[in-house]
C-alpha positions in Angstrom: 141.1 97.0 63.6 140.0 96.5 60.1 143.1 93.8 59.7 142.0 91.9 62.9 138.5 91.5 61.3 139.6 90.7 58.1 141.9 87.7 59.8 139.1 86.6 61.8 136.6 86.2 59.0 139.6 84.2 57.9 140.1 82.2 60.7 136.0 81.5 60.3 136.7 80.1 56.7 139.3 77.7 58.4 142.5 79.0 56.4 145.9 78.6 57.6 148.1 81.6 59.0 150.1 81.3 55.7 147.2 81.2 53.5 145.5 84.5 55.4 149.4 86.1 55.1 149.8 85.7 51.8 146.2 87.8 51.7 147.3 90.2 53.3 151.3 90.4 52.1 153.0 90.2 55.4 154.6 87.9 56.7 153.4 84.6 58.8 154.9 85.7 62.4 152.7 89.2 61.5 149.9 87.4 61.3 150.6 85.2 64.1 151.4 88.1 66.1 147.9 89.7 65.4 145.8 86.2 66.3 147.3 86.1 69.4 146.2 89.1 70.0 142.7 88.4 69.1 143.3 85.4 71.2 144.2 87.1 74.0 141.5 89.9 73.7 138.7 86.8 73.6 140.5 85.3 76.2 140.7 81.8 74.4 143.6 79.3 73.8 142.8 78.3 70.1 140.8 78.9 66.8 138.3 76.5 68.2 137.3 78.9 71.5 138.1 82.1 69.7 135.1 81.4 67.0 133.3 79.9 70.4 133.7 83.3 72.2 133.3 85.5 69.1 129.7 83.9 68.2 128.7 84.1 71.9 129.7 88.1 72.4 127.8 88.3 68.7 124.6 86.4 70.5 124.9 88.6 73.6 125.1 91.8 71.5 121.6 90.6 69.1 119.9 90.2 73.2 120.5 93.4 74.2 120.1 95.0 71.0 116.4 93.2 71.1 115.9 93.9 74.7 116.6 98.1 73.7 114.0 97.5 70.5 111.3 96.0 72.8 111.8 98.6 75.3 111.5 101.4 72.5 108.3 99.7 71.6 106.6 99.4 74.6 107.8 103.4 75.1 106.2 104.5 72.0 102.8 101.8 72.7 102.2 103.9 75.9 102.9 107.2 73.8 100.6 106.3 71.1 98.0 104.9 74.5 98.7 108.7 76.0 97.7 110.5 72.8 95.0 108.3 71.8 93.6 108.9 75.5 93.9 113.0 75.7 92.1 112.9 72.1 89.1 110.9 73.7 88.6 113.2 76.6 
């Protein structure tokens, strides 16, 4: 897992599958091996749709996280309403 991060965030900085192997001291048809992978796993053909489809999952995840915040906060608004309401009666 930690390798096929460190590859992508290599693949992001545009270097070549011999530049990112020599990084990480394997051999070219490793690292090939493992961005297929990722490939495969973001269901894209090259670099070019792999960074697409990564950045897109990473906007999707920073919606819901936001949609679960606002949520919390309108949750702890009414709390704060409820309390502020028993206090007043």
């Amino acid at each position: 897992m930690r390798e096929h991060r460190f590859i992508a965030k290599c693949i992001f900085k545009g270097l070549t599958i011999a530049q990112i192997a020599k990084k990480l001291n394997c051999s070219e048809s490793t690292v090939s091996n493992r961005l297929n992978g990722l490939f495969k796993k973001y269901k894209a053909k090259n670099r070019f749709e792999f960074i697409i489809s990564v950045f897109g999952q990473i906007i999707e995840n920073q919606k819901t996280i936001q949609q679960k915040v606002e949520l919390e906060n309108l949750k702890l608004r009414k709390s704060i309403e409820n309390l502020l309401n028993q206090k007043s009666v």
